[in-house]
C-alpha positions in Angstrom: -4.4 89.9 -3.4 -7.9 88.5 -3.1 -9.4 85.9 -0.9 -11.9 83.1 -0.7 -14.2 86.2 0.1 -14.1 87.6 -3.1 -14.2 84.0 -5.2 -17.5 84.1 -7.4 -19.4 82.1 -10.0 -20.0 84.7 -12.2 -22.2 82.6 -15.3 -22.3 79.3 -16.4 -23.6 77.7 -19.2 -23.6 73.8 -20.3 -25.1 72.3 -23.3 -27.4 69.6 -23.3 -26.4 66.2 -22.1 -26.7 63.9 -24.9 -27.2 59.7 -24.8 -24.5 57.6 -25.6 -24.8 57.4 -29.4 -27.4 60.2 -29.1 -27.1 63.5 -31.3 -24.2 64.9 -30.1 -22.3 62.0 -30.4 -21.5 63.2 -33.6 -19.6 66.7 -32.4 -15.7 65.9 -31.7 -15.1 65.6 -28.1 -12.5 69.1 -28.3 -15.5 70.6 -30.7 -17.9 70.3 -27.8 -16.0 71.6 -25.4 -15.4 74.9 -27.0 -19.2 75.4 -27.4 -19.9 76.4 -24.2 -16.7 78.8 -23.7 -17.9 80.6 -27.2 -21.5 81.0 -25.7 -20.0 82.6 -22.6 -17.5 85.3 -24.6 -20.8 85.8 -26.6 -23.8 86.9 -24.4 -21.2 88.9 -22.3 -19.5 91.4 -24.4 -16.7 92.5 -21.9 -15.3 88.6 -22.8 -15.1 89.5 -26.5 -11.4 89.0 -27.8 -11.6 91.2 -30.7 -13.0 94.5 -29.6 -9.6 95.2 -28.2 -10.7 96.6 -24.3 -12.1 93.0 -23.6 -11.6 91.8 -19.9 -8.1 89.3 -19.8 -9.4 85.7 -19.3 -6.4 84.4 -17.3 -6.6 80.6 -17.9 -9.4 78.1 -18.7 -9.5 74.8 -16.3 -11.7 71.7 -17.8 -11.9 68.6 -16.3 -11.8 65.6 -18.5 -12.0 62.2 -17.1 -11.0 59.6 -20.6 -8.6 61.7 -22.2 -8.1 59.0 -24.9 -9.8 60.2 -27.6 -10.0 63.4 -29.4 -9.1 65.4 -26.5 -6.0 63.3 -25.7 -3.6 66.7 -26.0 -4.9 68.9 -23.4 -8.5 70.1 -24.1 -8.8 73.0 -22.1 -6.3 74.4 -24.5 -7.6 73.2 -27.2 -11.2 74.0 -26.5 -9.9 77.6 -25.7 -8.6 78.4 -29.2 -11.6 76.2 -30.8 -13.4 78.6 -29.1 -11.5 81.6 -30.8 -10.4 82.6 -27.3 -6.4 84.5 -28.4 -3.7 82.2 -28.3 -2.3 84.0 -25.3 -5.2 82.4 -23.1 -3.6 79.2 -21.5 -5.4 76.2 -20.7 -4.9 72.8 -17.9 -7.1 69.6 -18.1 -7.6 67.9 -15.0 -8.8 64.8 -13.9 -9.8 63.7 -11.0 -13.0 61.1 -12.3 -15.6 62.0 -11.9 -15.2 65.1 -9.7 -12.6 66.4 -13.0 -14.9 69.2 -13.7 -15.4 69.9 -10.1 -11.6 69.8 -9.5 -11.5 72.4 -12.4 -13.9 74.6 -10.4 -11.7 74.2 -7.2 -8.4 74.9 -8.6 -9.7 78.2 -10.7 -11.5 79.6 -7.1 -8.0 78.9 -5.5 -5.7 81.1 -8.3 -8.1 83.9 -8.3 -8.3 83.4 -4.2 -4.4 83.9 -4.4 -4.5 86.7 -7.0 -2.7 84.6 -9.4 -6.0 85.3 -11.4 -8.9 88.0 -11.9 -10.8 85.6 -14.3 -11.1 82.1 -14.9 -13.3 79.3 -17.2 -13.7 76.9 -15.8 -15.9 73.2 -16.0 -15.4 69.9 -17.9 -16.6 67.7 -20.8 -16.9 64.5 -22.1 -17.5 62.7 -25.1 -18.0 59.3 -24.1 -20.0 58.1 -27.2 -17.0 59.1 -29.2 -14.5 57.4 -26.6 -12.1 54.9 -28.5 -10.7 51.7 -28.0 -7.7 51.3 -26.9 -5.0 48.5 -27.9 -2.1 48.2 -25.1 1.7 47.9 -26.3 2.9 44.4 -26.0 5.8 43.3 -23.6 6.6 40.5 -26.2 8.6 41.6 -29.4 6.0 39.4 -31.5 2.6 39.2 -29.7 0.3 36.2 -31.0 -2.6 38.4 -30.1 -4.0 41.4 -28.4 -7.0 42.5 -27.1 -9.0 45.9 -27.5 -9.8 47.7 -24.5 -12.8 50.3 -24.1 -12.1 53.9 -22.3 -15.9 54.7 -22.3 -16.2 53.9 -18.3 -14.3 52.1 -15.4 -11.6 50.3 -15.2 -9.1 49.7 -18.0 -5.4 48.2 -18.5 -6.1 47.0 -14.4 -2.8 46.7 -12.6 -3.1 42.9 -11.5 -0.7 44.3 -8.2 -4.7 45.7 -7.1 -6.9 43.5 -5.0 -9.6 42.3 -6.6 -12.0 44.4 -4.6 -11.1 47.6 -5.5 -11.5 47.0 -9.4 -14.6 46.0 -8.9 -17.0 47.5 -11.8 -18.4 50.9 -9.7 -22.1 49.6 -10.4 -21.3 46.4 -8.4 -19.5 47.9 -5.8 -22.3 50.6 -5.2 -24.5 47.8 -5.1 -22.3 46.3 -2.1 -22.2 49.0 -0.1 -26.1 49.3 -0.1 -26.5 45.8 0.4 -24.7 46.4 3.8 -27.5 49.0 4.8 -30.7 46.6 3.5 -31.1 49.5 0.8 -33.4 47.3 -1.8 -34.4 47.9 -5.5 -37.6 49.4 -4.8 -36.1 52.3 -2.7 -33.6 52.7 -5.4 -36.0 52.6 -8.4 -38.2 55.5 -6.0 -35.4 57.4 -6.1 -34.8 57.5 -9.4 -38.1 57.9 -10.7 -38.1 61.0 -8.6 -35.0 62.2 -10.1 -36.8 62.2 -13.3 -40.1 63.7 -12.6 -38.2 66.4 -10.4 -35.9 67.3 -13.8 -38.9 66.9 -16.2 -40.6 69.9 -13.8 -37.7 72.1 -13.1 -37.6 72.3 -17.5 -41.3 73.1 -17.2 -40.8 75.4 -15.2 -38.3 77.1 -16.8 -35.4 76.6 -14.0 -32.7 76.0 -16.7 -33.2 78.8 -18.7 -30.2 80.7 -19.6 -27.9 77.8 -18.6 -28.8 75.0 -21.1 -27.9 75.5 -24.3 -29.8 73.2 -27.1 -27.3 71.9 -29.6 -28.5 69.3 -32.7 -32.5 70.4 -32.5 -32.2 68.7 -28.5 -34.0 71.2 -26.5 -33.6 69.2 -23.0 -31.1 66.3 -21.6 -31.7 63.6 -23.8 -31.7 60.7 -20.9 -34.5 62.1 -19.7 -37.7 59.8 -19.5 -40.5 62.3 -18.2 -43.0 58.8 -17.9 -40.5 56.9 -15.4 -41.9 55.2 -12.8 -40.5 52.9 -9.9 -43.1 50.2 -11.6 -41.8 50.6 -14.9 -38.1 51.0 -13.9 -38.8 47.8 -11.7 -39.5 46.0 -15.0 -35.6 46.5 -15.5 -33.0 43.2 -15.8 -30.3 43.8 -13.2 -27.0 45.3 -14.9 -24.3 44.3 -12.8 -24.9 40.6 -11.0 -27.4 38.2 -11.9 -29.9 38.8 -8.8 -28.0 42.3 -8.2 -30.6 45.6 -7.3 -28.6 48.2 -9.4 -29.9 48.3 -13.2 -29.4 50.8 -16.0 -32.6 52.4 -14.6 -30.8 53.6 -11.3 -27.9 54.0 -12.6 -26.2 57.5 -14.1 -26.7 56.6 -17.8 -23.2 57.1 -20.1 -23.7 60.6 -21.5 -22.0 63.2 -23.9 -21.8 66.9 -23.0 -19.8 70.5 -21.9 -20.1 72.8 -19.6 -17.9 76.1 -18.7 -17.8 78.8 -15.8 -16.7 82.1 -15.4 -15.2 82.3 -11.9 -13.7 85.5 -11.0 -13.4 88.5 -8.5 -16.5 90.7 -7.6 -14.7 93.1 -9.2 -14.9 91.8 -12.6 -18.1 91.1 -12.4 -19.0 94.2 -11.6 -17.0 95.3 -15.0 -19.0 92.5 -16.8 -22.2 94.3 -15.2 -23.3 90.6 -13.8 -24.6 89.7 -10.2 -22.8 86.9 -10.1 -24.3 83.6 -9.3 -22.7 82.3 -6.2 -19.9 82.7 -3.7 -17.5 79.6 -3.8 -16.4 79.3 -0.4 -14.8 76.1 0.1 -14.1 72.9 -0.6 -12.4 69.4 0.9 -11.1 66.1 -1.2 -10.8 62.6 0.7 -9.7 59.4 -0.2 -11.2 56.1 0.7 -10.8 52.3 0.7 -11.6 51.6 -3.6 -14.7 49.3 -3.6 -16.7 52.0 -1.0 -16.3 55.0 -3.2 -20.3 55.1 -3.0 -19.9 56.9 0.5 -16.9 58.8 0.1 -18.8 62.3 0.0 -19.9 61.7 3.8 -16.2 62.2 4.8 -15.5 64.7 2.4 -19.0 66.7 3.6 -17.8 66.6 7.0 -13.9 67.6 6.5 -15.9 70.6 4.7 -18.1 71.8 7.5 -15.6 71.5 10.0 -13.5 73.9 8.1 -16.2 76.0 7.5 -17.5 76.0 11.0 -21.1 75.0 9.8 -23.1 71.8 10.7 -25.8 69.9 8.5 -28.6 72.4 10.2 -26.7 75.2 8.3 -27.5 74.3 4.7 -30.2 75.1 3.2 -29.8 72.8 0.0 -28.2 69.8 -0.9 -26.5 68.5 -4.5 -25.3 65.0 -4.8 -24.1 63.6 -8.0 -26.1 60.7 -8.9 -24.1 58.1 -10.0 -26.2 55.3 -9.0 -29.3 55.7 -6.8 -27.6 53.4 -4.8 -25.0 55.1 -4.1 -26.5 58.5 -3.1 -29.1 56.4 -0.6 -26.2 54.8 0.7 -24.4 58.4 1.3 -27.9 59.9 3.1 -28.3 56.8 5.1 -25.0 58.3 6.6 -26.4 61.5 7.0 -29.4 61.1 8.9 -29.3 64.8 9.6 -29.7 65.7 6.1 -33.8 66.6 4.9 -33.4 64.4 1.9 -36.3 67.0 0.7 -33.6 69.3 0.3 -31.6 66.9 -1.9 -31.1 67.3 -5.9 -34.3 68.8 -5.3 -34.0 69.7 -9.7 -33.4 66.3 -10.1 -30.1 64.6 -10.9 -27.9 62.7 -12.9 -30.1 59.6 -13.2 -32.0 61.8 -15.6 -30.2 64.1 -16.8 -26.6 62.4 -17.7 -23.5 62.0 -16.5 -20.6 63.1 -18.9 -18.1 62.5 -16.5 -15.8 65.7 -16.5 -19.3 68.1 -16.9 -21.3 66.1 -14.1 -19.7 67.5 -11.2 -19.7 71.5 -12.2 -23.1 71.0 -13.0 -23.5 70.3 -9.6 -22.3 73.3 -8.5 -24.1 75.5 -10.9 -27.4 73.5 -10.7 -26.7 74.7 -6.9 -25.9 78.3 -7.1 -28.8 78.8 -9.4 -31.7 77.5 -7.7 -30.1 79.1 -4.3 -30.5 82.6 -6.2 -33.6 81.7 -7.6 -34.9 81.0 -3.3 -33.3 84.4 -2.3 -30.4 83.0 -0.9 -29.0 80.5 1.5 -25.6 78.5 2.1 -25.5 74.8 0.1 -23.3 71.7 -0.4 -22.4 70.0 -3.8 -20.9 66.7 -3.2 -19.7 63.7 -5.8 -18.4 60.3 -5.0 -15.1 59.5 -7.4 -14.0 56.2 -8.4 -11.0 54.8 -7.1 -12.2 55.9 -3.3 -12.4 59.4 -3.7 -14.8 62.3 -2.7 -15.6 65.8 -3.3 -18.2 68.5 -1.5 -17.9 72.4 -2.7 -19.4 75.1 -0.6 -21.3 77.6 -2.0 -23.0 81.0 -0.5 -25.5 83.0 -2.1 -25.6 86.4 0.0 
């Protein structure tokens, strides 16, 4: 039986994120989700399925988020034999918003943690270019009319038994919540720029090397906008409310894009002949009222620590999904203790994307990797959900 002890992110690779009707928009949903499993079995040899002495892959988690479109019949199975993986190689889709891919992470550390597993995929994807609408069944035998809904973001097909609050679009509600802490549009448009410049010089640098794969001649996140500025993005209409500070510019923009993970024991990686990437060494999941799922990963970062014994002074870096710049302000202004230095400090999903079931692995792995690349250290990747949820992963790199 293993433990939590021996629960490692062996390798990771994602593709690019692409822009909603950008150039992968054109790749089926279950298409781009096998890319990034096929890239794994093929720069690691001991993966390969036909050779016949290949390691066992024991199940693949994704996290999907839609699941209306073309991965509507379980796409972690059907990425898995898109992929070519055999057909003995099971497969669960999870969802859990926007923390789906992150949930997939989670659940694969906890079967190898029980020894229900040596070796897991794990991560997410999402096509939400490609998402379709969707027309509900009638109640009436012969309906006069219906109406289309989309399944490309938020709320769909709302239960009217809800209060109004909580299906609230999660750009407006975001924008709320800051509102309450005086957190303006010109802090918000400074953060965002920086997410930009900080992801236009971790490429430059080479930082994402070996974990991005180019797909469609795109050699780097296509949301990315290297000459951002908080004066340009000021220039921006507001996207929610008329006078509202939360605009396409601050916001997470609508994205298309894969990611998978090999998570396993230290002894198969050691087979594999990798140093694996990361220890995963926890995680915690909280729920919170609807409308303030912008600061749902301060619980959920402190239900973490307490289980792991650690306090804010123990990590050394910091990932929090950026669904709005709004929303992650309104998270540190929660955590005074946090060095927001040490935050996203690659950048985050402002510029590069947010394909809601590979957002929140990327997290993880965007963490792991630049921890290994600083010698090691302990960090934190966190991601607010909608509906009131939130999600923080705790990583180690020894």
């Amino acid at each position: 039986m293993s433990s939590l002890a021996d629960v490692h992110l062996i390798d990771a690779v994602r593709t690019v994120f692409g822009k909603n009707r950008g150039a992968l928009s054109g790749i089926r949903t279950d298409d781009l989700a096998a890319l990034p499993i096929q890239e794994l079995v093929a720069r690691h040899p001991a993966l390969d399925p036909t050779s016949g002495e290949g390691l066992e892959i024991d199940d693949v988690y994704y996290g999907n988020t839609n699941g209306a479109g073309e991965e509507n019949r379980n796409v972690a199975r059907m990425a898995a034999l898109l992929a070519g993986l055999p057909v003995t190689v099971p497969g669960v889709t999870v969802n859990r918003l926007c923390a789906s891919g992150g949930e997939a992470v989670v659940q694969a550390s906890r079967a190898v943690a029980t020894g229900d597993a040596d070796l897991v995929i794990a991560g997410g994807v999402e096509g939400m270019s490609r998402a379709p609408f969707v027309l509900p069944r009638p109640d009436e035998a012969l309906p006069r009319s219906m109406e289309l809904h989309q399944t490309t973001v938020g709320w769909r097909l709302v239960n009217p038994r809800f209060p109004d609050e909580w299906t609230r679009s999660l750009g407006e509600s975001a924008q709320r919540v800051a509102e309450e802490k005086g957190i303006g549009r010109a802090e918000q448009d400074e953060w965002a720029a920086r997410s930009h410049q900080l992801v236009a010089a971790a490429y430059d640098q080479g930082r994402h090397e070996g974990f991005v794969m180019p797909l469609n001649e795109v050699q780097q996140d296509e949301t990315l906008r290297r000459d951002s500025t908080p004066h340009s993005l000021g220039a921006l209409r507001p996207a929610f409310t008329a006078d509202g500070a939360v605009t396409a510019g601050n916001s997470s923009p609508i994205s298309d894009g894969a990611l998978a993970a090999l998570v396993g024991t230290r002894a198969v990686a050691e087979r594999m002949e990798v140093e694996p990437l990361a220890r995963i060494v926890g995680s915690a999941t909280v729920g919170v009222s609807p409308e303030r799922f912008a600061v749902a990963p301060v619980p959920a970062i402190a239900k973490l620590l307490k289980r792991a014994g650690l306090s804010h002074q123990d990590i050394d870096l910091w990932e929090i999904n950026e669904a709005f710049a709004a929303m992650v302000l309104s998270t540190l202004d929660e955590l005074p203790e946090v060095d927001r230095e040490r935050v996203n400090v690659n950048g985050g999903a402002i510029a590069i994307g947010h394909p809601l079931g590979a957002s929140a692995p990327r997290v993880i792995v965007d963490l792991a990797r630049e921890l290994r690349r600083r010698g090691g250290g302990v960090g934190v990747a966190a991601a607010c959900i909608g509906v009131g949820l939130g999600q923080a992963v705790l990583v180690r790199v020894d």
